[in-house]
N, C-alpha and C positions, 0 to 999 in steps of 0.2 A: 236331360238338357234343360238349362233354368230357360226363365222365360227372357228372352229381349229385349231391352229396353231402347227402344229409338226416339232420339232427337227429330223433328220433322219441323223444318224450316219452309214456311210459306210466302212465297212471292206472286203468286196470280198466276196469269195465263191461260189458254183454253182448258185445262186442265179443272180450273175454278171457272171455268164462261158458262153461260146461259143465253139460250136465245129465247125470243119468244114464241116458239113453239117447236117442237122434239123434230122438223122435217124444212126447217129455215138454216139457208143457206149462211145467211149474217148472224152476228150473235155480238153480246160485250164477255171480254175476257174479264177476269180475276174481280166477279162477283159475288162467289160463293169465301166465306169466311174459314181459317181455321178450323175452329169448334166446331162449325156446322160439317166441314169437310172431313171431320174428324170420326163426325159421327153416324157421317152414311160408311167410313173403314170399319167402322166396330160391328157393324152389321153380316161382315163377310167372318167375322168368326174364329180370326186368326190369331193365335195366342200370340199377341205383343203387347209390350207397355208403349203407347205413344205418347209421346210431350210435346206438343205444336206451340208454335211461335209465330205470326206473324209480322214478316219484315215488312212486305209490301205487297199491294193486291192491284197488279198492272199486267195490261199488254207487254209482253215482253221486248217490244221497240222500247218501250222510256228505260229500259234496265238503263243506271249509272253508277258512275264509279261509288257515290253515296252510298247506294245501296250494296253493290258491289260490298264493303268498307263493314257493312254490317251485316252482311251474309258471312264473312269473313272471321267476324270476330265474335259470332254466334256457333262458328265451326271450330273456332279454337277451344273456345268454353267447353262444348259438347267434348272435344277430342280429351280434357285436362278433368273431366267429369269421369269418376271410377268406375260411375252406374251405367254409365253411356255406353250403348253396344257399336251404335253405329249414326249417320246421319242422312235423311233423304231431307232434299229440297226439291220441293214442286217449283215448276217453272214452267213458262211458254216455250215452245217449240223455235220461235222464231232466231232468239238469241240463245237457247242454251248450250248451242257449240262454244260459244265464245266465253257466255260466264263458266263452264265445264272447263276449259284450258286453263282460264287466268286461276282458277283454284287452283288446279293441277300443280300450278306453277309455283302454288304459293302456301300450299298447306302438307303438311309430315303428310307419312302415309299407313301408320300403325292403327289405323279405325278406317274403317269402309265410311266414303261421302257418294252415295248414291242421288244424282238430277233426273226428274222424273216427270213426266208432262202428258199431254194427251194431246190426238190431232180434232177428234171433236168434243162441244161442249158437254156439259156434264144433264143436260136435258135433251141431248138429240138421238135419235135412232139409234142404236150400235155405239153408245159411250164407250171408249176405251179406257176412258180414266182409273177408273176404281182396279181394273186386271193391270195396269200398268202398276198401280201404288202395290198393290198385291206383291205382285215382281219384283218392284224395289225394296218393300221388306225383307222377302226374302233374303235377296241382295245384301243387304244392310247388316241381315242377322248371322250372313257366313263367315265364320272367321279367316278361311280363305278369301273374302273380297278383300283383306289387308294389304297392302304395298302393291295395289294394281293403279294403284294412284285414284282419280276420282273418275268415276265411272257413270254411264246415263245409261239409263232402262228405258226402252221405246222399242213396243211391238216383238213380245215374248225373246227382247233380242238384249245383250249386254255389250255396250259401245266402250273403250278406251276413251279418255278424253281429249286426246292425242288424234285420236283418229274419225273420231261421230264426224259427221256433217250431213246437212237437212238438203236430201237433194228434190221434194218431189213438194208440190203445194198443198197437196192434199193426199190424204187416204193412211192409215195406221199403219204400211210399210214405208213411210218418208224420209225413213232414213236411213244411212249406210255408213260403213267405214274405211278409210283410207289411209294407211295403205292395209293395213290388216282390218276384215271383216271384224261382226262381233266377234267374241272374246268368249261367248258363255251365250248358251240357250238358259231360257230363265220360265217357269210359270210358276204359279201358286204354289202348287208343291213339290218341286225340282229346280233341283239349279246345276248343270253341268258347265263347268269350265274348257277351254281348250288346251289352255297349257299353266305352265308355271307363273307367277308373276314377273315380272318385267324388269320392274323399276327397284333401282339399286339404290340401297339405303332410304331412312325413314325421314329422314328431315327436308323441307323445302327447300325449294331449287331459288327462289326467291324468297327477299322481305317484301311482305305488301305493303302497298302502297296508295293511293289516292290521286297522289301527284304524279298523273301520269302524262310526259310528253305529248306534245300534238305530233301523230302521225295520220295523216290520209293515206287514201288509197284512190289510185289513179286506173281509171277502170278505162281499158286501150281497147278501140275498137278503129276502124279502117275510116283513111282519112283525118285521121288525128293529126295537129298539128300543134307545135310545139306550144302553143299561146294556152295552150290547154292546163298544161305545166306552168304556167305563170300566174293564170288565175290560181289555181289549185294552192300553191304555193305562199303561205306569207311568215311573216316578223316571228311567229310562235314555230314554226314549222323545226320538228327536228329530226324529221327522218322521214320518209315514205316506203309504200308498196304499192307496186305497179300489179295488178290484177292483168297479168297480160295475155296475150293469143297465145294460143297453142303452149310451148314451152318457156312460156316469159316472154315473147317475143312484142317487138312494138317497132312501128318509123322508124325509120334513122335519124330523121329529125326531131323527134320524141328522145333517142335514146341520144344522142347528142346535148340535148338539154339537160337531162337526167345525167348523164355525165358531167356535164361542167356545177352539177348542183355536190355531187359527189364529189369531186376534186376540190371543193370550198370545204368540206369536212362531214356534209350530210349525207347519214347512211341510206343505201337506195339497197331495198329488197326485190328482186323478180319472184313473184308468183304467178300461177295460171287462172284464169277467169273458168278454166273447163273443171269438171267435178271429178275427174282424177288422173293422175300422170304424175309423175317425179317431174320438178324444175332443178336440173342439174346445169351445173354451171359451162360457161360458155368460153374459148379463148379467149375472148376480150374482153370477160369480166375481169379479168385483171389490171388491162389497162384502167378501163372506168370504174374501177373500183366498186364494182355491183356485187352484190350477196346473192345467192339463189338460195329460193327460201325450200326447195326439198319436196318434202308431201304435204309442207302447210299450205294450205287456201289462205287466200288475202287476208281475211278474217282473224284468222289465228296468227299468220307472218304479223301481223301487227302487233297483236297482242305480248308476242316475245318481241319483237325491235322496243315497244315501248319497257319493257321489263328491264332490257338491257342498258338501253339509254338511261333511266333514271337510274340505274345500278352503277353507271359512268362507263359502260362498254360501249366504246364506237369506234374502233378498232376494225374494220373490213375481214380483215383475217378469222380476230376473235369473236368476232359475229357468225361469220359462217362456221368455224367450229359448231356453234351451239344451236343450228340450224342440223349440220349435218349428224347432229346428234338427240334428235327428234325422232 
């Protein structure tokens, strides 16, 4: 078996954090550099070629479209690159459900793109970091990770990108998946899958883009009252997602507003504020012309409403199509 050659795209995160001292609760993320980060990996001994790049070395809160744009176009390079076996990008914990989709969405799927992070810094007790990048090699280097679309490695576990979300604030199992668990147990030297891959056909589901729609999300909690929807709402606004109770659920005087926003032409997604549940559609979302966004969280419903909209899908019907086909 020849050696691997991985593309490894760096963006910060705890993954690259340091506190000041190995048993401190606070720390700064995405302090530690590529090269340097590179070269505590070569230490563990594993036969790869790596090629580090860094795009950006932040808390994964400021992730933006910008940088989005150049994660993007670092991963096409790599995919169009002969030598290229596969791509890990490190990244924070915090966002990498969200930048993990919007690839999903928007990149072939003939080369494994492995997101990889850590829940503590890279100087505290029980670093996770280095056994996770471990993992995503692996990952990287299987020519079955192809056509599972882009995948994140966190805690000897392999997530869909479709399905990751960070449900816990702490501690190296934070995270799960929905509606299907992981996908593949992963360590250093094993990678078992669970089944066949998924995703049909190699080509992106989207052109990317930058220009992406203002959608908020309208986070419903009890005693909401419509005015809530007015601020939230302005001139740029082209769609929203309601994070709602239980099932999508919200006031009637919430969901009256929201309706009369929908019948002017703007797409209203229901998703669930809770960490897992199908949001299936309701009688009267046809009156109000509401989409039920399925097993996506807020986070990610937005992430395909914006995809669509700038695509020029805003079609109630042809939105939920591609919702119920997530």
């Amino acid at each position: 078996m020849s050696t691997p050659n991985i593309t490894v795209l760096a963006t910060g995160g705890t993954i690259a954090g340091e506190a000041d001292s190995a048993t401190r609760h606070d720390y700064r993320p995405g302090q530690i550099g590529i090269g340097d980060f590179l070269a505590r990996v070569e230490t563990l001994g594993i036969d790869a070629q790596l090629t580090g790049k860094q795009i950006a070395n932040i808390g994964s809160e400021d992730m933006s479209p910008a940088i989005w744009a150049q994660l993007h176009d670092a991963c096409v390079a790599a995919m169009d690159d002969p030598d290229c076996t596969g791509v890990i990008i490190t990244h924070g914990t915090d966002t990498v459900e969200e930048t993990a989709f919007l690839l999903d969405l928007t990149l072939p799927t003939h080369k494994p793109v492995v997101l990889v992070g850590a829940m503590r810094p890279a100087n505290a007790v029980g670093y996770d970091g280095l056994r996770n990048f471990a993992n995503a090699m692996r990952v990287a280097a299987d020519p079955d990770a192809a056509g599972r679309g882009v995948l994140v490695v966190m805690g000897d576990r392999v997530f869909a990108a479709r399905d990751i979300r960070k449900s816990r604030t702490r501690g190296t199992d934070a995270f799960q998946g929905f509606p299907r668990g992981s996908i593949a147990l992963v360590t250093p030297s094993a990678l078992d899958w669970f089944g066949a891959p998924w995703r049909v056909g190699a080509d992106a589901r989207f052109a990317f883009t930058t220009d992406l729609p203002d959608v908020p999300i309208l986070f419903v909690h009890a005693a909401m009252t419509p005015d809530y929807v007015e601020r939230l709402v302005v001139v740029e606004t082209r769609g929203l997602v309601v994070a709602g109770l239980g099932e999508g659920n919200m006031p009637d005087a919430v969901r009256s507003a929201l309706a009369h926003l929908a019948a002017k032409g703007m797409p209203i997604v229901r998703a669930s504020r809770l960490d897992e549940g199908l949001v299936d559609r309701e009688p009267e979302d046809d009156a109000n012309k509401f989409i039920a966004a399925r097993a996506l969280n807020p986070q990610k419903a937005r992430i395909l409403l914006q995809m669509l909209i700038a695509a020029g899908t805003t079609d109630p019907a042809a939105i939920q199509a591609e919702y119920d086909g997530r």
